[in-house]
N, C-alpha and C positions, 0 to 999 in steps of 0.2 A: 181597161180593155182586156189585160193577160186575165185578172181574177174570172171575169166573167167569161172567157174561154175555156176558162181549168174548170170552172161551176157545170158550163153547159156539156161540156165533155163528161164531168162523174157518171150520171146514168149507164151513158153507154160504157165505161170502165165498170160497174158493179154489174150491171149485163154479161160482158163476156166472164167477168168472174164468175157470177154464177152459171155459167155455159160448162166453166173450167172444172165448178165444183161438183155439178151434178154427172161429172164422167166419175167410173167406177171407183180407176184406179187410185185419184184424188181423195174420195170418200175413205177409200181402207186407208190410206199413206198417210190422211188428217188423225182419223180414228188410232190408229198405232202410235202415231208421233204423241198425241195426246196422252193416251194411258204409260206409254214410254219416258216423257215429261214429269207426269203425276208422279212414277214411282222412282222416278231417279232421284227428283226433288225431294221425296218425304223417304227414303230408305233408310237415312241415318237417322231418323224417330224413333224406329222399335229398339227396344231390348235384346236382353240374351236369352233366350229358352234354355231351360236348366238343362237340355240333354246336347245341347251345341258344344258342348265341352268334350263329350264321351267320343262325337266323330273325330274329333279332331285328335284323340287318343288311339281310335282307329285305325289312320293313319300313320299315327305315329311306331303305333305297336306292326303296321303289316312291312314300315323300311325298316326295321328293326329286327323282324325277321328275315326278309331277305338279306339284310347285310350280314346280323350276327348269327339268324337259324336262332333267335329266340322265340319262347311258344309265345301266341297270342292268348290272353285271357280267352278262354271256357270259351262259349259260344259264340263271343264277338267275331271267330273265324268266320262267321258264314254272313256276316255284314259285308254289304257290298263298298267297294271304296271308289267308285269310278269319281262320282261327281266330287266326294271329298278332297279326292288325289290330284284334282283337275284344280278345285278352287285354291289346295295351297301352294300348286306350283307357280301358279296366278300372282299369289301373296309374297311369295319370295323372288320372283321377277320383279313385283315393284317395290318391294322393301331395298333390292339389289339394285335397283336402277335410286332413287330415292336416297341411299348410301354414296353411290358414287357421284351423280348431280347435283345432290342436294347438301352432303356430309351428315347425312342420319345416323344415327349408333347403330352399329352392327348387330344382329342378335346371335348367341348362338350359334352352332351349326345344330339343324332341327334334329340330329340323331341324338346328341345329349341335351337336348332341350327338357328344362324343370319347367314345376308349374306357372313357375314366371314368366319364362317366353312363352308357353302353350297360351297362357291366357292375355297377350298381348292384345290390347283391343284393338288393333289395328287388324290383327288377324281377321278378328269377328265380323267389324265391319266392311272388309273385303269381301268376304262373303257372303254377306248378304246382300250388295250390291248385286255377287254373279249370280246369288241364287236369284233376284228378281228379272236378272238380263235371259235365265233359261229360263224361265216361265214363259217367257213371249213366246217360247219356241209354242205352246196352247195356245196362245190368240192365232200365233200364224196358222195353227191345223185345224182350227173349227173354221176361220174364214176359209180355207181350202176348201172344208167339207160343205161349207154351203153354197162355194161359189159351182160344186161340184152341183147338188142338186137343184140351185136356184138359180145360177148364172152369177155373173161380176155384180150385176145388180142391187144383189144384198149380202155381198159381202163384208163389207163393214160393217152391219150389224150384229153380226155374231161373237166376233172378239170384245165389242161396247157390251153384250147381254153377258157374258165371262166376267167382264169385269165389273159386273154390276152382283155378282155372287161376292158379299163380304166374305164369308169365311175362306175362299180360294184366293182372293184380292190380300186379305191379312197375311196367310198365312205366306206369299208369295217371297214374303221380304227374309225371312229367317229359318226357316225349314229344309234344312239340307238335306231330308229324306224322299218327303212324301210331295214337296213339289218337283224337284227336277224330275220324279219317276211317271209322275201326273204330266207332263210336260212330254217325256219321250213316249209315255203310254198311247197321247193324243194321235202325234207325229204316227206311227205304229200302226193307229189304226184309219188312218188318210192314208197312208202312202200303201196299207195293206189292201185295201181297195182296189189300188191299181195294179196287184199282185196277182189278186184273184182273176183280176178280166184277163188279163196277161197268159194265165195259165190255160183260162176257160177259150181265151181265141186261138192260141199259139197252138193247141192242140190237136189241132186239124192239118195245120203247116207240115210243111215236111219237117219229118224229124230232127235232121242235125240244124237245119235251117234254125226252127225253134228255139232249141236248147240253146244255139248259141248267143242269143239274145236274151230269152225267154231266164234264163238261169245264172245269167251275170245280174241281174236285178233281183232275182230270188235269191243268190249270194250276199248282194250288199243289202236286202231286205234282213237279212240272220245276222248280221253284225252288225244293223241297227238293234235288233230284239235283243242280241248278245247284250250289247251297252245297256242295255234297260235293267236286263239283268243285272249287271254289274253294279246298280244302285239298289235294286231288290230281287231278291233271285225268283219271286214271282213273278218277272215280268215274264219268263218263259212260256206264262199260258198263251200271249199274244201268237205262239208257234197254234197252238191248239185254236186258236178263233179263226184263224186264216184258215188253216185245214177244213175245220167244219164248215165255214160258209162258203168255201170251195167244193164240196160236197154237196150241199143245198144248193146249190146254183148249176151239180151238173146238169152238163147237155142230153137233149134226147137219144140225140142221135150219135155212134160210135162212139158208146159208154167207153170200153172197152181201151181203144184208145186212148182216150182223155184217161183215163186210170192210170196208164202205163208216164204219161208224160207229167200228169199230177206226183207222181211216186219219184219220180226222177228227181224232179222241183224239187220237192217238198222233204228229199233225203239231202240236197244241197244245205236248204236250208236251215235244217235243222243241224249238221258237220259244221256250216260256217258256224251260227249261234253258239254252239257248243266250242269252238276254237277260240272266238271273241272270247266269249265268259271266260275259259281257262284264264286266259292269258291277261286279265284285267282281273285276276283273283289269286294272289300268291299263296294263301293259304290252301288252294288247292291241288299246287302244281306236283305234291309228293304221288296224290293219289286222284286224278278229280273226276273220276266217277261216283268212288266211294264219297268223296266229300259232296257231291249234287245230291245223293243218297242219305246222308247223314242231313245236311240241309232243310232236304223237301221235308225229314220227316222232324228236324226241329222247328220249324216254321208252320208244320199242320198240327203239329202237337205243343204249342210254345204255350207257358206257363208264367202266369205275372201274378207278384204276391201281392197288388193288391187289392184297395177298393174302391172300386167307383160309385160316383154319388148320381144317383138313378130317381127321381119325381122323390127327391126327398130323404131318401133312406140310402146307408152306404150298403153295396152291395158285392160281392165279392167277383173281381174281371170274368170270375169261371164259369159263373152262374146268372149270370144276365138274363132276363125275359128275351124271348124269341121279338120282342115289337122295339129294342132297343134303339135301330139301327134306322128303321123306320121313322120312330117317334124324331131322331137328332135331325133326319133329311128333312121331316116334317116342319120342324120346330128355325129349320138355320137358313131356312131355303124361303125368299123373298116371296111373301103371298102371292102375288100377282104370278112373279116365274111360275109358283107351282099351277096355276091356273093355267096360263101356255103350254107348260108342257104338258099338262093334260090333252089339251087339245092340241097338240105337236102330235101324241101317240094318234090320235084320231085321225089326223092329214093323214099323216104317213102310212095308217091302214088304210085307206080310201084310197089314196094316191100310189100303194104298192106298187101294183102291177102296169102303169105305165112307165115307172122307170127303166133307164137301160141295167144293162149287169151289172156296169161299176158304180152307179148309184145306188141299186139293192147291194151291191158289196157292203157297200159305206155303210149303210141304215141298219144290216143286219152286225156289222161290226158294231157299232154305235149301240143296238140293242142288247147285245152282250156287256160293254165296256159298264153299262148302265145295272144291269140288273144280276150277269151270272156270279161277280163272285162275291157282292154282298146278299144272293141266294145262298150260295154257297155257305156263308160263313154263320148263317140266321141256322140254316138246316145243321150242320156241323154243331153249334151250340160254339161256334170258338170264342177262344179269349179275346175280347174286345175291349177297351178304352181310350181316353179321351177322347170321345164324342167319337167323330165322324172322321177324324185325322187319317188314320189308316187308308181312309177308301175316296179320297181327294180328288183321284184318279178318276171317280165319276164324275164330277161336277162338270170336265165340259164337255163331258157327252148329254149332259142334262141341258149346260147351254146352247148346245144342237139343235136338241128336242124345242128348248124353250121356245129359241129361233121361231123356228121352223111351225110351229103353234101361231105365233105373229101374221108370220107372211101369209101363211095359209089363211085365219084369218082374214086378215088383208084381203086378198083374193078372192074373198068366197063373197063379200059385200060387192057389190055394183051400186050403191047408190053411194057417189062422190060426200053428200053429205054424211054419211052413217060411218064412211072412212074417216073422216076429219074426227068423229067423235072417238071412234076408236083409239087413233093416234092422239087425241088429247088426254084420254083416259089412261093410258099407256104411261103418255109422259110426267102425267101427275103422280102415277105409281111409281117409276122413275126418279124422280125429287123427293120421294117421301125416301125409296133407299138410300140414295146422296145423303139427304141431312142426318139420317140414323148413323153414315156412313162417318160424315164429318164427324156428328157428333160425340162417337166413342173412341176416334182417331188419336192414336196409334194402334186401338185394340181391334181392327176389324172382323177379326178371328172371334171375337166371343157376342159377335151377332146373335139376335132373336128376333123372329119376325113378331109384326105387332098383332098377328091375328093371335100368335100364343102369347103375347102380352108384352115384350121384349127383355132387356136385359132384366128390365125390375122382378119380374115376372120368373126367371130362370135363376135370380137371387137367392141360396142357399136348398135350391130343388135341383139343380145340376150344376157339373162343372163349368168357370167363366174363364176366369186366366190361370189355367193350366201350366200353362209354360212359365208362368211368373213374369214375363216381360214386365211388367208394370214396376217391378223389385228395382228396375232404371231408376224410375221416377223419383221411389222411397230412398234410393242411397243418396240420389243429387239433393232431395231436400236435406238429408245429414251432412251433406255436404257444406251447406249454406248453412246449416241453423245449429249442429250440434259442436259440442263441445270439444276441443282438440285433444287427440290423444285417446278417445274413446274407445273401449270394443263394444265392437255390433256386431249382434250373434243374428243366424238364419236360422230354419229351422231345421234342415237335412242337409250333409255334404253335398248333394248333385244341385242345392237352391242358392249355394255358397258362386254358384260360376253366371248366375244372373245378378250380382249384385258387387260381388269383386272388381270386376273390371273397371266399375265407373266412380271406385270408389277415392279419394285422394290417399297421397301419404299419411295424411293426419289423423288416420282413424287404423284399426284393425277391425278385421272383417273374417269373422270363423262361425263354422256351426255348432249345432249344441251338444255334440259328442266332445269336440274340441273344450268347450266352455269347462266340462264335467272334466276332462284332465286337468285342465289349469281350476282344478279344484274353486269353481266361482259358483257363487248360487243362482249369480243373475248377472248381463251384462252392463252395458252400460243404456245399450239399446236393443230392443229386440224388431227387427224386421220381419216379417212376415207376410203370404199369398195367404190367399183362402182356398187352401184345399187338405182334406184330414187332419181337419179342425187345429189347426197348426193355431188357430186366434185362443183356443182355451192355454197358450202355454205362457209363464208368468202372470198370472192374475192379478199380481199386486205393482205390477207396473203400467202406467198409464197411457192410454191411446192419445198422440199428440198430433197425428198426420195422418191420413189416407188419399190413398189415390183411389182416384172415381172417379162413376162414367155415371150419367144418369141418375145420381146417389148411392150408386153401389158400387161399396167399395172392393178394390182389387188388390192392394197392399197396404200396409198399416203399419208405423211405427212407432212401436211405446219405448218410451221413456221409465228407464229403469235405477235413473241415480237420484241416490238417498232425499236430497233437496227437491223435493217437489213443487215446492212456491215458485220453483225457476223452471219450471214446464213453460214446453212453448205453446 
């Protein structure tokens, strides 16, 4: 009699559940929890990107100058160290706690820290833990922004369509540059939004009334921009979007006014930003105008020696075709997305003008974030590589767009049936990225969409694993199969710190400048990425392993000792 009261009761238990689930707030909190799960779960998968060595020297060189007043190498003064500085105090609070709870060996004190402790993997994977915990800070600001112009409604959607961009989902896990900056850029231009309405209503208020509200939020708006800054000192343009779409949105009426109270603002905030940045940049505290100076003009003028590999042919960072930038967002960006956000730019011209101001805030932010400063950088001719890295910072204004393409969409059908077909066809574009997604896992970062063919397709016609993470893979199989005591050479010093860390005591692990002192023709292994044809070096030693996604391989290890019959 109990079984068959628990039986007749289910119904109405999966009833109010889905009462529970179709509220807003459940939808986003399922939706987050989820992607937050995925990525805590698979974080410790990726590798090391051959430049996650150089931040963490960044750091190390800016305590070194504040304690000792030594210079920081050449231009690395104008690298921002916020997020860096954040993640290693992070690493030594639980290295410290972990010491004393646990009886861990000590490292160190990081000011004479060798390349032994710098490259503790423990470090590395700390880090890319936080760097994926600040990424969410993106999911949270586009769900903001659409719940802004959609309602609660479809809020969930937006952070699921973010995370359905491989290359921003990849690179989430180990990129200490250009996602924490993608991340605060988002936050920046949600919360600028509410700056502009802020400015555009306050301005009619009585003056001090205003100001004293109106400009304690334009203060801590500049010392969020400052912080942005702090990881790239371009994020100061986000001063420059605010202003201008405060501008386009003036009122008709008592210009005038609104002028005097925008100026007021918008000197606030531009002194706070400017204090932030100082004071979260030690290399600039001798001079820091002349250093924002010196900066802006090595970062519009920055020079990379070398060459990217462009539909085939290597081509030198400097001289890039004007369609570069395009072709990568073209080529990495999920068919289907690109078809939404086509039709996202279409809503949103259609639907302009009934939005309130702080929704045309958003949208007019959002079309900037999107298009001016990969305009910018096309018109410039600047030095650009690997792929699309740089400009990251657009993707979830793209997921906006994508959104926002859906709903509209959605919306614009009334017949119940034609919606079901939509969202079927949706969802099966949906599963087709999951499984590409699965299937190149841990690489998601070197996505291609299947209209331009996918990875097979992008196979020695552009760059795939760049960062070398896959060099994880190749040193754990040496780990297992090769011979004790062996050297394994890389190919450059900066490939030596994706492959180092994982490697056991029983092997040494140096690059090929090193190889040529210790006077050897050849190692005992040679490990290698595919990028600047690093695969034509040793010829006469054998390919015994590659890591692969889809049959194309991403690292390779040949076997370079004498006894060949004992190849694996």
């Amino acid at each position: 009699m109990k079984n068959i009261k628990l039986f007749s009761m289910l119904p109405k238990v999966f009833e109010q559940l889905g009462k529970l689930f179709n509220k807003s707030y459940i939808k986003l909190g399922a939706v987050l929890a989820l992607i937050t799960l995925i990525g805590l779960s698979t974080v410790n998968h990726h590798g090391i990107s051959v430049d996650e060595h150089l931040y963490l020297k960044i750091v190390q060189w800016n305590w070194e100058f504040i304690q000792e007043g030594k210079t920081i190498p050449s231009d690395l003064k104008f690298y921002g160290i916020v997020f860096d500085k954040v993640a290693e105090i992070i690493f030594q609070v639980k290295h410290w706690l972990e010491t004393h709870l646990f009886s861990r060996p000590p490292l160190e004190p990081y000011l004479s820290a060798v390349d032994s402790e710098i490259l503790v993997l423990d470090r590395f994977l700390t880090k890319h833990v936080f760097t994926f915990c600040v990424s969410l800070i993106s999911y949270l600001s586009v769900a903001g922004g659409i719940t802004l112009l959609y309602g609660k409604k479809w809020a969930w959607l937006a952070p699921l369509m973010l995370a359905l961009f491989p290359r921003f989902w990849g690179h989430s896990f180990f990129n200490p540059r250009d996602i924490p900056f993608a991340a605060l850029f988002s936050l920046c231009i949600y919360l600028g939004a509410y700056i502009v309405e802020e400015i555009k209503q306050n301005s009619n208020s009585p003056f001090f009334l205003g100001i004293q509200r109106t400009s304690i939020r334009a203060i801590g708006y500049g010392i969020l921009v400052g912080l942005l800054s702090g990881i790239r000192t371009g994020g100061f343009m986000m001063l420059g979007f605010v202003g201008l779409v405060s501008l386009i949105l003036i009122p008709r009426n008592n210009i005038g006014k609104f002028l005097k109270f925008y100026l007021v603002n918008y000197v606030l905030m531009t002194v706070s930003w400017a204090i932030t940045l100082f004071c979260v940049t030690p290399s600039s505290w001798s001079n820091p105008f002349r250093w924002f100076w010196d900066a802006i003009s090595y970062f519009s003028q920055h020079e990379w020696p070398g060459s990217v590999l462009f539909k085939g042919e290597f081509i030198k960072a400097s001289e890039l075709p004007w369609d570069y930038l395009p072709t990568w967002f073209m080529m990495t960006t999920p068919s289907i997305f690109l078809f939404y956000f086509l039709l996202g730019l279409i809503g949103l011209t259609r639907k302009y003008h009934q939005f309130s101001d702080r929704q045309k805030a958003y949208i007019l932010l959002v079309i900037l974030q999107i298009f001016l400063l990969p305009m910018i950088a096309i018109i410039k001719s600047s030095t650009i590589y690997d792929g699309l890295r740089h400009f990251l910072f657009v993707i979830p204004g793209m997921a906006i767009v994508t959104t926002i393409g859906f709903i509209w969409s959605y919306q614009q059908i009334s017949q119940p049936r034609f919606k079901r077909w939509l969202v079927g066809v949706t969802l099966l574009g949906v599963l087709i990225i999951l499984f590409d997604m699965v299937t190149i896992h841990p690489y998601e970062y070197i996505y291609f969409n299947r209209v331009f063919g996918g990875l097979q397709a992008a196979h020695r016609q552009y760059e795939t694993d760049y960062w070398a993470l896959s060099m994880r893979n190749g040193i754990e199989w040496i780990n297992q199969n090769g011979k004790k005591g062996a050297i394994i050479a890389v190919p450059r010093l900066w490939s030596l710190y994706s492959a180092k860390p994982f490697a056991t005591s029983d092997f040494t692990v140096i690059d090929q400048n090193e190889l040529k002192k210790m006077k050897l023709e050849q190692p005992d292994y040679y490990l290698y990425f595919y990028r600047f044809k690093y695969e034509e070096n040793f010829p006469s030693c054998d390919p015994v392993y590659s890591v692969t996604r889809k049959g194309v391989p991403l690292t390779t290890v040949k076997d370079c000792t004498a006894n060949t019959d004992e190849s694996y």
